[in-house]
Phi, psi and omega in degrees: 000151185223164184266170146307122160250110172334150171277322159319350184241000191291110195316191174306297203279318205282169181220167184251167176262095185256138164258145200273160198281161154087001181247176185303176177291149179317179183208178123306280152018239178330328180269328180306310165314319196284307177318277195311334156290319161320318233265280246291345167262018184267347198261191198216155190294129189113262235263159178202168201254114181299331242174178119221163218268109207304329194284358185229353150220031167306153180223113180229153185282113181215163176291133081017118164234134146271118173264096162331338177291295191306322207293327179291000192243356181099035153278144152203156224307150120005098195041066164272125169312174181276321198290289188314339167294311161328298194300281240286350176286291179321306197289325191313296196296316172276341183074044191225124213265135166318135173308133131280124200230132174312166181269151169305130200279118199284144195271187189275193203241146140254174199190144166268150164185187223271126147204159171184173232297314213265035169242011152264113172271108208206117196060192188295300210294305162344292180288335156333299175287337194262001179271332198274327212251356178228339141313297200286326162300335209265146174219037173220290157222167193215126179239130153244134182231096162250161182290304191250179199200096182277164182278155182272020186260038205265123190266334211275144133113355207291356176291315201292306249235316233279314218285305181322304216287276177293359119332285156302333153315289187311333213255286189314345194259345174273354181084030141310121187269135193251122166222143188257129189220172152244170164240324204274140172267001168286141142056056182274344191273332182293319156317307206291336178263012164262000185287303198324303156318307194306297210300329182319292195261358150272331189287355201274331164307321155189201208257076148003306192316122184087349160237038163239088206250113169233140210251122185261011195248096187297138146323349204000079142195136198283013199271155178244133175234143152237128168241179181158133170316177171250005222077002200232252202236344204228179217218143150217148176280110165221096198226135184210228194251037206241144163229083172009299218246027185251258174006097178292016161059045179244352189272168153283099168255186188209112136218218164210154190235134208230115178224020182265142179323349163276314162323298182315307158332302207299298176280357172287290206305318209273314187293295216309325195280356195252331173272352174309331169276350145312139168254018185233028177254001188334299164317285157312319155318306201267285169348293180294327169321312194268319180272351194273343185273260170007319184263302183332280205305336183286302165331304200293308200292341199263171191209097165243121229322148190287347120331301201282328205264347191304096187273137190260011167194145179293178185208126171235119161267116160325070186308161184310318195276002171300313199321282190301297167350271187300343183284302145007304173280315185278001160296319167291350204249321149006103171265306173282286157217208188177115168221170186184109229233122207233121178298336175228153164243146189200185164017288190279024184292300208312274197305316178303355194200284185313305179285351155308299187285331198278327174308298162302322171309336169293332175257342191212131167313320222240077182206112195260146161217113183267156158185185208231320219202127183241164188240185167054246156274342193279100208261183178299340194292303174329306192288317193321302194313294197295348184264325171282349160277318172275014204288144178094296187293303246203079164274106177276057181291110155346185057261094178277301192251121356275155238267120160298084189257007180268146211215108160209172187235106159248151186211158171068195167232359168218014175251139195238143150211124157239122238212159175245344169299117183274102175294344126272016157225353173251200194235150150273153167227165154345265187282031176244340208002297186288010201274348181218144166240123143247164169270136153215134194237132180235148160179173199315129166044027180300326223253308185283345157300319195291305193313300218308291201300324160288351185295308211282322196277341193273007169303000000 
């Protein structure tokens, strides 16, 4: 660990870090991420960078109070900028309080990097096999974030949801350290005791203690991961709608999976921030730490034929309120087509979804909205209306069997988002970020492969 150094003080040996002018404001975030790439070829196997010291760049939001009497006698704040001096001059002389302008929405981080179709996971049996095939390659560590947590005395799904269950058995008797969270703040007491259960029957496999790390505390976030080594050198990424340690594996689900090593860093980074707030999550907080520096520095330090490093697609992640932005452009941005497949429509469908869609349909043949399920007031009649007004503009399509638990955005033929965001019933907010994640990926024909795979599962 190190202290802070004047630059004036700065060895021989030191180097500055520069942020480039015209990008957003700094984050605590964003400057660890800026350290950490500095870093990441200096460092040597075994070590990775924990931290940077929160207390030299946290940003927090706070009020001004001004008194127009001093500002009028030439008093003003303590290092007051030339533009607040100007405004706060202005109100005196006109009596009209300075213009407020929102702050800019920070933007999302994109990357190029290895992906294509068959890093799509599309349906129940599917996200079964590839959670049995990436649990069981794994030998260090294993994270799961499901929203919800079933008991184990729950019959629906329970042949399905055993294979999840003994799987992770198996990952504890090899000495895998398995950590598990929820997310939801719904029905906590109820949750925290079936996570408690789960800890019951793994821990019952062998002597646990210190790999078995389970969180009775919700995450409040709706996002769902699956991580895990690979066994080797590397890491995989697995995030959509599957709710692990939920899920009767009978709905369609979607996610995408992510394993070339700057991604991954990427969704490591996105779990660690989000269970960092549990303080009895520490371990695991150090764990995702350690493996997201461990892939940087292997990324840096390895040189593999320019063909192999060649990326076949961009990664943008998606914070909750990036969702609406971006569904928003691309209804307007849409050449071809617009689909979007949401497990609930509820309250906000109309501004959140419909009218969005109804924009592109005015413009393209082809603009589909799937669901399953309606929530909040929004009864059948609701929907019935709004599927004979767009009718013609707009195909708005049911699916009660099999159940939609899949949340994606497709367009085009190569832009995909894949999401934990029900795009007709919830909203993203601001001051939420982590409560929804999504991918969004552009790359050659991702988007008529995705269609192409959900087609085959509504047969």
């Amino acid at each position: 660990m190190t202290g802070p150094i004047p630059v004036t003080k700065l060895p021989a040996q030191g180097s500055i870090i520069r942020f480039p002018e015209g990008e957003p404001p700094e984050t605590h975030y964003s400057m660890m991420q800026r350290v950490n790439e500095f870093m990441v070829g200096m460092l040597r196997p075994g070590e990775w960078l924990r931290g940077v010291q929160e207390s030299s760049s946290f940003l927090e939001r706070k009020f001004l109070v001004l008194d127009l009497e001093e500002v009028g006698a030439g008093v003003f704040p303590q290092g007051a900028s030339d533009q607040l001096v100007d405004a706060l001059k202005a109100t005196i002389k006109t009596g009209v309080l300075p213009k407020t302008t929102a702050p800019t929405p920070e933007r999302p981080l994109t990357i190029e990097t290895r992906f294509d179709a068959a890093h799509l996971v599309v349906g129940a049996e599917q996200h079964l096999e590839r959670f049995e095939q990436i649990v069981g390659a794994a030998k260090s560590n294993i994270f799961v974030l499901s929203t919800f947590v079933a008991s184990q005395s729950d019959e629906k799904g329970r042949e399905r949801r055993e294979r999840i269950v003994r799987a992770l058995e198996d990952a504890c008797k090899r000495g895998v350290r398995c950590h598990l969270f929820f997310g939801t703040s719904l029905d906590r007491a109820k949750h925290a005791a079936a996570m408690q259960e789960l800890y019951l029957r793994l821990s019952a496999a062998r002597q646990t203690r210190g790999y078995l790390l389970v969180q009775r505390d919700p995450v409040e976030s709706h996002a769902k991961f699956l991580v895990a080594d690979n066994g080797h050198d590397g890491a995989v990424v697995l995030m959509g709608s599957c709710n692990w340690l939920h899920s009767p594996f009978s709905a369609v689900e979607v996610s995408a999976e992510l394993s070339d090593p700057k991604a991954v860093a990427e969704g490591l980074d996105r779990l660690r921030q989000i269970v960092s707030k549990l303080s009895s999550a520490s371990r695991s907080v150090e764990a995702l730490q350690f493996m997201a520096s461990e892939l940087r520095r292997q990324r840096n330090m390895l040189s593999p034929p320019e063909e192999a490093q060649a990326p076949t697609a961009t990664l943008t992640i998606l914070h909750a309120a990036d969702h609406e932005r971006l569904l928003r452009a691309a209804a307007h941005e849409a050449r071809q087509r617009f689909i979007c497949c949401t497990n609930k429509v509820g309250a906000n469908m109309v501004p959140a979804l419909f009218d969005p869609a109804e924009v592109a349909g005015r413009r393209l043949g082809d603009v589909r909205i799937y669901y399953s399920r309606r929530t909040g007031p929004v009864k059948r009649g609701h929907v019935t209306k709004h599927r004979e007004r767009l009718h013609g503009i707009v195909d708005l399509t049911g699916v009660p069997e099999p159940q939609l638990h899949a949340k994606f955005l497709a367009w085009d033929a190569d832009h995909v988002v894949v999401s934990s965001l029900n795009w007709g019933s919830q909203s993203g907010l601001e001051d939420n970020p982590l409560d929804e994640i999504g991918l969004y990926l552009e790359g050659p024909n991702l988007a008529t492969a995705l269609l192409e795979m959900f087609d085959a599962e509504l047969v």
